[in-house]
N, C-alpha and C positions, 0 to 999 in steps of 0.2 A: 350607366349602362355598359359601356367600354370596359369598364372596371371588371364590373360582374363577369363579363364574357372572358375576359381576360384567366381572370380566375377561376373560370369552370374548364377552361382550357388549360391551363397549369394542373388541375386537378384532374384530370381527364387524360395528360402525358402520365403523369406518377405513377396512375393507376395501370396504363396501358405497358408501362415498363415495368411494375410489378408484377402483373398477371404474364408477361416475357418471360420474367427471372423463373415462375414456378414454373413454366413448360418447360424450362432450362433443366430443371431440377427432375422433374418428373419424365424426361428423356434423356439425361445424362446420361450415358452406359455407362454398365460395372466396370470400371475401374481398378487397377492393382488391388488392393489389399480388401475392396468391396466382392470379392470373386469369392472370400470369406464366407460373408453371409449365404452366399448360396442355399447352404446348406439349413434347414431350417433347424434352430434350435428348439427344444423343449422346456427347456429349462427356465423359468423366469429372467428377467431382465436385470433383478437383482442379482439374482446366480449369478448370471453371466459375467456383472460387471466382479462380482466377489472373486471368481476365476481369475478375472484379467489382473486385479488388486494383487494378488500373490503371483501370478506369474505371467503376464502382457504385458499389460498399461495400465498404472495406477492412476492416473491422471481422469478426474471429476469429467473431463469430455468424451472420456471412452464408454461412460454409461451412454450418451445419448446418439453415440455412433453406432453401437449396439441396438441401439431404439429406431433410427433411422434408417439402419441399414437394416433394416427385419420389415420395417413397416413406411410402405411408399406415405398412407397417412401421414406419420409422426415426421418423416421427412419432410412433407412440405409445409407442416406446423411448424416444424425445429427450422426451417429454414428461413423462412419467413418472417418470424417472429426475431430470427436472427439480424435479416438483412434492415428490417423495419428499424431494431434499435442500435444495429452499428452506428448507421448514418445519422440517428436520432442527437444518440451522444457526441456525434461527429458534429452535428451542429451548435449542439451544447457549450463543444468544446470549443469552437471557433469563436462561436459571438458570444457566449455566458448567457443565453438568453432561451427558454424553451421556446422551440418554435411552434406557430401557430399555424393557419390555414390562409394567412391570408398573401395578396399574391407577392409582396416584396420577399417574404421568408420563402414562400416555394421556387421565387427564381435562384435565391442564395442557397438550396437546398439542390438544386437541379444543376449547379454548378460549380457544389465543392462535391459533389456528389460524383459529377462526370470526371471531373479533373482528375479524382482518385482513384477513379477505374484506368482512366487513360495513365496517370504514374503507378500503379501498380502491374508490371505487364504479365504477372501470372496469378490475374483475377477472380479465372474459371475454376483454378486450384483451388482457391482459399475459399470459393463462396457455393460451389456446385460439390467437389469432391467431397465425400462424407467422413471422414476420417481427419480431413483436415479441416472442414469447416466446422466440426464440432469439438475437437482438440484444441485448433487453435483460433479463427475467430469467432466462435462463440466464446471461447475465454476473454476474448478482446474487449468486448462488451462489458464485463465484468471489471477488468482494468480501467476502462476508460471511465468508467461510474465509478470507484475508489479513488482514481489520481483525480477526478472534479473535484468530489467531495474534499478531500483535502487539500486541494489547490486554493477550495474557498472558505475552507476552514484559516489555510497557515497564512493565505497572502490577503486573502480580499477579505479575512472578520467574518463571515458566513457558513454559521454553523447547520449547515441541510438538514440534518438525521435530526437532528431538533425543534428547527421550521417547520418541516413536513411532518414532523411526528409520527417518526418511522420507528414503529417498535423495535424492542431488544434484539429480542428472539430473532425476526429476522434479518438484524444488523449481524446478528453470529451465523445464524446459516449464509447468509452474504458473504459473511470474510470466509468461513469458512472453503463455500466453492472455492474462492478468489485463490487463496493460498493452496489448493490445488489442483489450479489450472493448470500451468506447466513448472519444470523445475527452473527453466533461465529467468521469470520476469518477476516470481514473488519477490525474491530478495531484493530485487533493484527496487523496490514499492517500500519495500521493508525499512529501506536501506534512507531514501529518499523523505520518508514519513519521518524520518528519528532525526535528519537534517534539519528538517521543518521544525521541526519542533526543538532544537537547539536554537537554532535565530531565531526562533518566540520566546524562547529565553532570556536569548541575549537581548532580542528589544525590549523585553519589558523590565531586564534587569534584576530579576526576579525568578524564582522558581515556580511555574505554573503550571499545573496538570492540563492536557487537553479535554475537552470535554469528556462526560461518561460516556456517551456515546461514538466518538471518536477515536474515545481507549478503546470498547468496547470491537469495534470495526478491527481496528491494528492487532489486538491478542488473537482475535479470531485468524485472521491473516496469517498469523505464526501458526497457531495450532494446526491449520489447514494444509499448512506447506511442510508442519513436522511428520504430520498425517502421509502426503506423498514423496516428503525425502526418505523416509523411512520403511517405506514401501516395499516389500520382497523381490514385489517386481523391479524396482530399478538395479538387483543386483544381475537377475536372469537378465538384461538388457543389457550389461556392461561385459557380461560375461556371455553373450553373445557376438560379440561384436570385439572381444579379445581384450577389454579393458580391464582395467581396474576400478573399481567404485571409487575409490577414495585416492586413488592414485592421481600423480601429474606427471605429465612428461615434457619437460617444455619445447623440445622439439616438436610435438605431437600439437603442441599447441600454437604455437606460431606458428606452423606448420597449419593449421586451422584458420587461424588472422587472414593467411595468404589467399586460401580457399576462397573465404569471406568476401577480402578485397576482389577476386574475381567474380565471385556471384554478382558482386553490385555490379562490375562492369560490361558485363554478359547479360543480364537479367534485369537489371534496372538502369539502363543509362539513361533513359529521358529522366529518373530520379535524381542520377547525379547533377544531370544539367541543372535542372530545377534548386536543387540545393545549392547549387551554384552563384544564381539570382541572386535567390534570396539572402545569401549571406551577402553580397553585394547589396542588397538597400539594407539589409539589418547594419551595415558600418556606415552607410550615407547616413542612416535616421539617427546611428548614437554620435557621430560628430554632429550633428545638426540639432539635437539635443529635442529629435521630437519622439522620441521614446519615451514612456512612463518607466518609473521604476519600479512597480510593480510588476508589469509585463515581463519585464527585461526577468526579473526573478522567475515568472512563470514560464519563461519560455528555455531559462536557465533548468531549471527542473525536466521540464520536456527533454530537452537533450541528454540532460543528465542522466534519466532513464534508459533514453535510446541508446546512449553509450555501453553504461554497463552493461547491459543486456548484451550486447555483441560480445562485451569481453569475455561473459559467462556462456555465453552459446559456445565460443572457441575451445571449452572445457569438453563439450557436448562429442561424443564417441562417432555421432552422427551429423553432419552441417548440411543442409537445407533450405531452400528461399523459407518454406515455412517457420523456420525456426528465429528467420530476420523478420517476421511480419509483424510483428508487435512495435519493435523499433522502427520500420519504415512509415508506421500509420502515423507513429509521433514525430517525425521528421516530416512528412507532409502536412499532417494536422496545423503544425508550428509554422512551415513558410503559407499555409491558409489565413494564420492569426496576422504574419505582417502583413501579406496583402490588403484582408478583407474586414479584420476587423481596427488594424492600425489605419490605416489609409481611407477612412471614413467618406474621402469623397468618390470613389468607383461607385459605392448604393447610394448617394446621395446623386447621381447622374444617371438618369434613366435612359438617355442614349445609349451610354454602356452595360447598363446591368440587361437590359434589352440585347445590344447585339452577342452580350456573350453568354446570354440565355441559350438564343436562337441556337448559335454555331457549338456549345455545348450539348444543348439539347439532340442536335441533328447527331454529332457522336454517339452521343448516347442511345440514341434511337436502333443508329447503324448498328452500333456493337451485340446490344441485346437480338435484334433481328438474325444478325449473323450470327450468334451465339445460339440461340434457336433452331435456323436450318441445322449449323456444324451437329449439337448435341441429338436432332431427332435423325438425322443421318446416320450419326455416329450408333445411335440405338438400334436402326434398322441392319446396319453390320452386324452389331453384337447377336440380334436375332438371329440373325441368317446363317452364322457360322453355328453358333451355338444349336439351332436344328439340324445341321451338320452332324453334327457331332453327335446330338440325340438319335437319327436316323441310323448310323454308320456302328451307335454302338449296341443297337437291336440285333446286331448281327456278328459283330465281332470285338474281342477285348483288346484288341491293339488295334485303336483308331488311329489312319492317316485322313485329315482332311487337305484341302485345296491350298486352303491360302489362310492365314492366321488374319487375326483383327487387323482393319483397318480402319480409324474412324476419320481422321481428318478429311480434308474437303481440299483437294488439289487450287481449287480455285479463288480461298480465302486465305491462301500463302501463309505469311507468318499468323494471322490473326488467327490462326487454331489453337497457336500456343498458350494465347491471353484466354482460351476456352478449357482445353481441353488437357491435362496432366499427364497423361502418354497417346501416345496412337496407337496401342495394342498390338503393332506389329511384332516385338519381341515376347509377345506373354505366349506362344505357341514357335516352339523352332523345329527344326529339320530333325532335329535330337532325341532320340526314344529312348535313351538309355540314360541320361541325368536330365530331373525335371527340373522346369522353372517355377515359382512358386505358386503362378495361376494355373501352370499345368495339374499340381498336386490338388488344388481345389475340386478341378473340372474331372479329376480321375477319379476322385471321392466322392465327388456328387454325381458322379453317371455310372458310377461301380463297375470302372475297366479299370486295364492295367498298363496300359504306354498310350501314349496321344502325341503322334506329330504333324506337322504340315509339309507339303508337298515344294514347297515355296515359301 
């Protein structure tokens, strides 16, 4: 009877911090490059993304940010369905085990669940803004389901796509999206898959195809990523931003590394800490020789990825926390695997997997809750200026209003940051004579011709 209750109370938190995340999502205010949509399009959503293909963002995520940002529906479908299978896989990926409903898996779910909210400090980015939570971790998703697969393919004999009896067809649209999610992470997958599959070589001493199915996944992967390297748009993006496509600079680039190196330090320092730990009992367990050597392989790969990935983003015209999120998930993923799934006695002690439910859970709680007030505040600004602005321009075509966006919450200090991806205060300045890029939005969607603030 404890049990039961137990468990409809686990089930009963998940759910209540799900239906949080959508009021998150469904009060976020417009946001930088969301100020876009404004504007309704007409044109199909294929259109749109075929537009962006030749000259925005070739990238498989810019169709469903176009979808999301049009349609508050598709957003909290797209969102949802997002946040459901990150963490899904995120479980996956920790224990190799799908989880179930019952209550030892929901407190391990509610706990590598918190902790990756709590080390990733700009959350509200990746998982509320639209532009990046369907560019980059809905791509995520897709990654972390390809590096399983073949994680259990090359190290652990576990051929998935054969087990499950996952059709062709959609093993090729699979690689396909996969290969163009973004430009930094296919290759290091690409890159890492042909590794793999060299030491399956070499252990069997022998020249072995990997399965059809597996072939099948990897060619798609290429085709997919030739699909968005070759994109028109990535030359308009390079040549926006003063690059060269194919050019290097190595200044420019280590010059990028250094960038890099400060983001984590400014942006992710509980990360570092963390990582810190962990590689401190990953050198106790491999003298201590309580390491598997398969792990050791798999968790060699995990970094492996997260490595390259940064060295490739350092090429990138543009450096951004978002373009480190891929590699940050697999650096926390990996110190979840020595804790939780090496160290088998934390869930085997129910004192502990209890108290760090509890004090996780209450985070978890707090954050969404505050995440909540911040974004439905944050959305009541965005109205209020925005009728501003609607009001002021019935009457005249050089609008000055009051005071530009302000969404944060003075009272939840840094914790806006972990919500929310600007404060709007700069999207509207004192300046009528060069606009800012949400200025040109708002002057095109209310058909005036200067917009400033007072203040």
């Amino acid at each position: 009877m404890k049990i039961n209750l137990q468990k409809k109370f686990l089930i009963l938190f998940c759910i209540l911090i799900f239906v949080l995340y959508l009021l998150c999502i469904y009060f976020y205010p417009k946001t930088r490059d969301e100020f876009y949509y404004l504007v309704n399009d007409h044109s199909t959503v294929i259109a749109e993304f075929s537009n962006s293909y030749f000259n925005v963002n070739a990238r498989i995520g810019q169709f469903f940010s176009n979808l999301s940002g049009r349609s508050m529906l598709a957003n909290l479908i797209t969102s949802g369905l997002m946040f459901v299978n990150f963490f899904y896989l995120s479980f996956l990926t920790v224990f190799r085990t799908f989880p179930t409903a019952n209550s030892l898996n929901l407190k391990k779910s509610i706990i590598i669940s918190g902790l990756f909210i709590f080390l990733i400090n700009y959350f509200g980015e990746m998982f509320f803004y639209v532009p990046y939570s369907t560019n980059y971790t809905l791509t995520n998703v897709f990654y972390l389901l390809y590096i399983f697969v073949i994680i259990e393919y090359f190290i652990y004999n576990r051929d998935l796509f054969s087990l499950y009896k996952i059709p062709v067809w959609l093993i090729i649209v699979f690689g396909i999206f996969t290969g163009m999610g973004n430009e930094h992470v296919p290759p290091a997958l690409l890159l890492l898959t042909g590794l793999l599959f060299l030491s399956f070589i070499i252990k069997n001493k022998k020249i072995l195809l990997p399965s059809k199915k597996i072939s099948f996944a990897f060619i798609s992967v290429i085709i997919g990523y030739f699909i968005l390297f070759f994109a028109p748009a990535n030359r308009v993006r390079f040549k926006k931003e003063g690059k060269q496509e194919f050019g290097f600079n190595i200044a420019d680039y280590f010059g990028n590394l250094k960038l890099i190196s400060k983001i984590y330090y400014y942006y992710n320092f509980e990360l570092l800490i963390f990582l810190g730990i962990i590689s401190t009992v990953v050198i106790l367990l491999f003298v201590r020789r309580k390491i598997e050597k398969s792990l050791i392989f798999e968790l060699l790969s995990y970094i492996f990825l997260a490595l390259v990935c940064i060295f490739i983003t350092a090429y990138s015209p543009i450096i951004g926390t978002r373009l480190l999120f891929f590699s940050n998930v697999l650096f926390i993923l990996s110190g979840f695997i020595i804790l939780f799934r090496n160290n088998h006695s934390f869930f085997t002690s129910s004192t502990k997997t209890n108290l760090a439910t509890i004090l996780v859970g209450l985070f978890v709680g707090t954050y969404f809750i505050s995440a909540f007030m911040i974004s439905k505040n944050a959305n009541e600004n965005y109205c209020k200026v925005m009728t501003e602005i609607e009001n002021k321009a019935k009457s005249s075509k050089n609008v000055i209003i009051e005071k530009s966006f302000d969404y944060q919450m003075s009272i939840f200090g840094k914790l806006n940051r972990k919500v929310l991806l600007d404060t709007g205060e700069s999207y509207i300045d004192t300046d009528n004579k060069s606009n800012t890029p949400v200025e040109k939005n708002i002057i095109y969607f209310f058909k005036i011709n200067t917009i400033k603030s007072e203040k």
